[in-house]
C-alpha positions in Angstrom: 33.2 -10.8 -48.5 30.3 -12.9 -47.6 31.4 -12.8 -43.5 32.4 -8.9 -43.7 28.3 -8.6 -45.2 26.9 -11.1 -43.1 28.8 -9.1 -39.4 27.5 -5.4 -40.8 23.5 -7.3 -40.7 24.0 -8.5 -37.8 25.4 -5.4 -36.3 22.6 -3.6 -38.2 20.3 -5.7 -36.4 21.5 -5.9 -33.2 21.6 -1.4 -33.4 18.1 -1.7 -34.5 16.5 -4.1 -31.7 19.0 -2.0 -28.9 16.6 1.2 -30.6 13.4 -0.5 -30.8 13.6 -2.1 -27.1 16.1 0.3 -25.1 14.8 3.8 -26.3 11.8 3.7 -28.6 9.6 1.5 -26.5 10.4 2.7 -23.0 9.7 6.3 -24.5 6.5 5.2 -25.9 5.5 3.8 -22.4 6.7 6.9 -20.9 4.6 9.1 -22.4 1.3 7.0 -23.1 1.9 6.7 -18.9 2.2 10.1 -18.3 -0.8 11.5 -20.8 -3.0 8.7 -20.0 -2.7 7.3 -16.4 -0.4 9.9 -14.3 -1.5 9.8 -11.4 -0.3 5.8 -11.3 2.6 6.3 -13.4 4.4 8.7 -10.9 3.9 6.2 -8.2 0.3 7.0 -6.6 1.3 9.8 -4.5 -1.5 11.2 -2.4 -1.2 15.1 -1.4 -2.8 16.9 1.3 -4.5 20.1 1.0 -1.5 22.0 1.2 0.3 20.0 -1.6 2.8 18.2 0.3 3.1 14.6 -0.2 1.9 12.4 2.5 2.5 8.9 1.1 2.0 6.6 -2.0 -1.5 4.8 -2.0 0.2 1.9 -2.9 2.8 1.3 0.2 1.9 0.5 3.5 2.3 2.9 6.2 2.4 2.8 10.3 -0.5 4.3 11.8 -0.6 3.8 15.7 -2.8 6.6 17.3 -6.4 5.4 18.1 -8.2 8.0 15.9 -7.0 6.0 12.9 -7.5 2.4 11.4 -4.3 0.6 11.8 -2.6 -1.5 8.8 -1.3 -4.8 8.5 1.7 -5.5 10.8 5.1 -5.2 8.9 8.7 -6.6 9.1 9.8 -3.6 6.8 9.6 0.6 7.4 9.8 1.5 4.4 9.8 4.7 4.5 8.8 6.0 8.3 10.9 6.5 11.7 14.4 5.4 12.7 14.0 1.9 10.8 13.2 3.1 7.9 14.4 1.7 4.7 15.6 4.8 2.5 16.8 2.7 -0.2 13.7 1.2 -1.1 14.3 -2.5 0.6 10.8 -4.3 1.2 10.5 -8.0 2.1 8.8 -10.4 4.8 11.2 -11.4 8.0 11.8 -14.7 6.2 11.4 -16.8 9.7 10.3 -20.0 9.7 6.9 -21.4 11.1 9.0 -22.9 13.4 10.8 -20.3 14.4 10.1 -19.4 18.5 10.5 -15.3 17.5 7.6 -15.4 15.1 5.4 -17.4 17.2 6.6 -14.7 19.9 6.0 -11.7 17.5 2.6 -13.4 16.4 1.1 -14.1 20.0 2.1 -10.5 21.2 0.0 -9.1 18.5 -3.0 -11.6 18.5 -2.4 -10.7 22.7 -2.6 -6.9 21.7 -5.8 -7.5 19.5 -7.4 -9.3 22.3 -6.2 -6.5 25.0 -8.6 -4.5 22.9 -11.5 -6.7 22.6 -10.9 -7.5 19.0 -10.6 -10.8 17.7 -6.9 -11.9 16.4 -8.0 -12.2 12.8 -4.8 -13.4 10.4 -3.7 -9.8 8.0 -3.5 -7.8 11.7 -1.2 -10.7 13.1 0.8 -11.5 10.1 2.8 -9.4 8.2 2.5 -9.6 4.5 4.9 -10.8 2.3 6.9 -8.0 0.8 5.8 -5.5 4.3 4.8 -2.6 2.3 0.8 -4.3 1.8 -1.5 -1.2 2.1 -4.4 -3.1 2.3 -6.4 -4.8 5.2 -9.6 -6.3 4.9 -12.9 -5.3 5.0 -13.3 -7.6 8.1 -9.9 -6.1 10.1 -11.4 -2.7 9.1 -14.9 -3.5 10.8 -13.4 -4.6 13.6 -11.2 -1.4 14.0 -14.7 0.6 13.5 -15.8 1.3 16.9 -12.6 2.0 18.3 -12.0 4.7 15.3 -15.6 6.3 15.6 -15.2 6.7 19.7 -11.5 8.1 19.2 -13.3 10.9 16.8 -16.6 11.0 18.2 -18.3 10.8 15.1 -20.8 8.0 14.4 -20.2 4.6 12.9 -22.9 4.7 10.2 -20.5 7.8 8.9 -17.0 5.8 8.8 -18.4 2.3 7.2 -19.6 5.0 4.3 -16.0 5.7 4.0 -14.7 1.8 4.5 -17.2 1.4 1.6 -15.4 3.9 -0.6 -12.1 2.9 -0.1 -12.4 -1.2 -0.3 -11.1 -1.8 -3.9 -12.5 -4.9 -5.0 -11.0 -8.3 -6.4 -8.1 -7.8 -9.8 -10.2 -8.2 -12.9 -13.3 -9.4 -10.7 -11.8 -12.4 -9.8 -8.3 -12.4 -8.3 -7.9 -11.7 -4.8 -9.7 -11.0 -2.1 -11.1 -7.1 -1.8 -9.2 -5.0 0.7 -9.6 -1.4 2.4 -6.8 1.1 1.3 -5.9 2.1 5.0 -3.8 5.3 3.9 -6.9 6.4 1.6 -9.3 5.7 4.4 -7.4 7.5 7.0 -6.8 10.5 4.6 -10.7 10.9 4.0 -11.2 10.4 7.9 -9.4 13.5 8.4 -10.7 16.1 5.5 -14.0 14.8 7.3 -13.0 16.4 10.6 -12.1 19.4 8.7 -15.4 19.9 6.6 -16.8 19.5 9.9 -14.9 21.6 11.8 -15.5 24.2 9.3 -19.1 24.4 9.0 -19.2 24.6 12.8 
């Protein structure tokens, strides 16, 4: 009798925990994430003026034309162009210092950089860890500065305004280095060509 009682608690119990941790609190966080914070709970998607979706503020994306400030270099497309990664695979190349194709990869980049008359500073020749880093820093994003302001003929003073606004600064104040949201900047970069355009 006692092992018949003792299997229905612990079948009880285990029904119970399965509730509380398997429905109850992912509902809870569902919903507190949804009222509270939904913006960053459905992923950070930024929207243009029509209402289409033109990437998540949190994922790295390719930007190569010159009127725009170019992100870290990546392994990984996640989500853009024939090497894209559909299924939602991130991650570095996983090549070794030693490795002659990442000493190759790295010196055409730092060449590139130098091709341009910037200098080969370390996030625009190496590519971040998981490749979907959205962030540069507020040095690469200086540097890029001149070649961004002549592309749009608009006047450096107006762009380092916007580098300004978009730099988030270090996690809880002290983790991390701050870093320029490059899809954010480039976004405001182009509603600033259209308010201009517009009171023309």
């Amino acid at each position: 009798m006692a092992i018949i009682r003792e299997t229905i608690r612990a079948i009880f119990i285990t029904l119970m925990l399965w509730l509380l941790t398997a429905i109850i609190y992912p509902l809870i966080i569902l919903v507190v994430g949804q009222v509270f914070l939904p913006y960053q709970a459905n992923g950070s998607i930024m929207l243009n003026l029509n209402n289409e979706p033109i990437g998540s503020a949190l994922i790295g994306q390719l930007f190569t034309s010159e009127r725009y400030f170019h992100p870290r270099p990546s392994t990984v497309r996640y989500s853009q162009g024939k090497k894209a990664k559909p299924t939602g695979i991130s991650g570095a190349s996983n090549l070794a210092a030693s490795n002659p194709e990442l000493l190759k990869r790295i010196l055409e980049e730092a060449n590139q950089l130098r091709d341009e008359n910037l200098q080969p500073i370390a996030d625009m020749i190496y590519t971040s860890g998981s490749g979907l880093d959205p962030h540069i820093s507020f040095k690469a994003a200086r540097q890029q500065l001149t070649r961004v302001a002549g592309a749009r003929g608009v006047k450096e003073d107006e762009i380092l305004r916007l580098i300004n606004k978009y730099t988030d600064g270090r996690f809880l104040w002290i983790f991390g280095e701050p870093g320029v949201n490059v899809l954010r900047l480039n976004y405001a970069l182009d509603l600033q060509d259209i308010n201009r355009q517009q009171n023309q």
